[in-house]
MIFIDREN-151807 format. One record per residue (C-alpha): x, y, z. Coordinates in steps of 0.02 Angstrom, whole numbers, plus 50000, padded with zeros to 5 digits. Example, Ala and Ser with C-alpha at 12.3 -4.5 7.8 and 13.67 -1.06 7.14 Angstrom:
residues 2
<rec u="50615" v="49775" w="50390"/>
<rec u="50684" v="49947" w="50357"/>
end
This chain:
residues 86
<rec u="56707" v="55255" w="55516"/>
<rec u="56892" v="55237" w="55544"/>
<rec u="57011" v="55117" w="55520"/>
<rec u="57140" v="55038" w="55641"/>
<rec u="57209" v="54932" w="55522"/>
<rec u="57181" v="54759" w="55588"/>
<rec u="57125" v="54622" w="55479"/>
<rec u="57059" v="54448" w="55558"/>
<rec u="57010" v="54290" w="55431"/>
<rec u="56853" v="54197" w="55455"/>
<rec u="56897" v="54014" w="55527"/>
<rec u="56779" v="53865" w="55431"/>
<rec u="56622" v="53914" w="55552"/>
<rec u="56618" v="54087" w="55511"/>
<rec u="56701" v="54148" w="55674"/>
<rec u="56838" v="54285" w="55694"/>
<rec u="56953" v="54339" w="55855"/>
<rec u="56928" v="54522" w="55908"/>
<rec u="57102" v="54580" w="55942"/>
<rec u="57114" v="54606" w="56137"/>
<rec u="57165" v="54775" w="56123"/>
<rec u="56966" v="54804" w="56050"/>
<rec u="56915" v="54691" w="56199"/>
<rec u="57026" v="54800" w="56328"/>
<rec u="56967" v="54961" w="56254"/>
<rec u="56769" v="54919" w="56266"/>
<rec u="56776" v="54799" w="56391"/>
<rec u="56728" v="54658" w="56318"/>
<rec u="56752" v="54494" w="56434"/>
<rec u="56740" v="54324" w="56384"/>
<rec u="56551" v="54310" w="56414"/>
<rec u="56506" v="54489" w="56358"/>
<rec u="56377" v="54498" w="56234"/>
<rec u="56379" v="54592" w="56067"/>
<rec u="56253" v="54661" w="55970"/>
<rec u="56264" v="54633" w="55774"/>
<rec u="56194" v="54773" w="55656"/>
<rec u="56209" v="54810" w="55495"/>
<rec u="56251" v="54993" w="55413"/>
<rec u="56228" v="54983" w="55207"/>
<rec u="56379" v="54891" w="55167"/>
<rec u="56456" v="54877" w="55349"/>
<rec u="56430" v="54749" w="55491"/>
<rec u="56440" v="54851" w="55663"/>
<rec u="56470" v="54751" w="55834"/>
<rec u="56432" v="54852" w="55996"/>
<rec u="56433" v="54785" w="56162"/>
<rec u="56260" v="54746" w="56222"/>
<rec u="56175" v="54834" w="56369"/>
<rec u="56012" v="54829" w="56400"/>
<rec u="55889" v="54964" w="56393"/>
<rec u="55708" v="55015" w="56452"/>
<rec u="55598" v="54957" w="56314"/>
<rec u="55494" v="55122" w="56326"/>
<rec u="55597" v="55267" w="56358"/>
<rec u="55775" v="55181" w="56311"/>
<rec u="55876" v="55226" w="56479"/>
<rec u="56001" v="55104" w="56530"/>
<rec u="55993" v="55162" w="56704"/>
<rec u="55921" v="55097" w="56885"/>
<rec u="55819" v="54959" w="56776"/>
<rec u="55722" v="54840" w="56822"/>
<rec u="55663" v="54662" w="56753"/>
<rec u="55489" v="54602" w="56704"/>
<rec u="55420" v="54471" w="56608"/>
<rec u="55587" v="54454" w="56515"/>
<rec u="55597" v="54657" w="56469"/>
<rec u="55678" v="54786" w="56550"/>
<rec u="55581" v="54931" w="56610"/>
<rec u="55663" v="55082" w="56685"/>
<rec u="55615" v="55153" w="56882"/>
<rec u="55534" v="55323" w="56784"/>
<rec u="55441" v="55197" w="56668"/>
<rec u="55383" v="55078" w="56806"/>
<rec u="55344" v="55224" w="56909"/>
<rec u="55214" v="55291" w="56758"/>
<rec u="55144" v="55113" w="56708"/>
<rec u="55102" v="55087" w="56919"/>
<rec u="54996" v="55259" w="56924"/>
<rec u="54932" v="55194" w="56757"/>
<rec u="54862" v="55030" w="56836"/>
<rec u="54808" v="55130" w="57000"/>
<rec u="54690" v="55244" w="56894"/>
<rec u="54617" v="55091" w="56813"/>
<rec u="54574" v="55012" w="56964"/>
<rec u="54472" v="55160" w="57024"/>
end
């Protein structure tokens, strides 16, 4: 992982400012979400975007019940429900 030499203190609630030339580079907004992970010793922030919840794409996707399913996905669980009907 490299470096770029920035260093940010935690304020009393445990919050720090990610310098907006990380914000401009990623394009992270002001209502952007951020996922949180953690790497062994290291805490990783990446910008959220969703992704089906069976095949992973993060394209043409579609909402349901709160999850997000892909068009190829959707396309495979409706021929999975047609065969069951039958």
């Amino acid at each position: 992982m490299k470096s770029i030499g920035i260093v940010r203190r935690l304020d009393e609630l445990g919050r720090i400012v990610l310098p907006m030339e990380l914000r401009n580079k990623f394009g992270i907004t002001e209502k952007s979400e951020l996922e949180i992970y953690v790497d062994g010793s290291n805490i990783i922030l990446k910008k959220y975007e969703p992704n089906c919840i069976f095949c992973g794409n993060n394209k043409n996707l579609y909402e349901y019940k709160d999850k997000m399913v892909c068009d190829k996905c959707l396309e495979k669980l409706s021929n999975i429900a047609d065969v069951k009907e039958k």
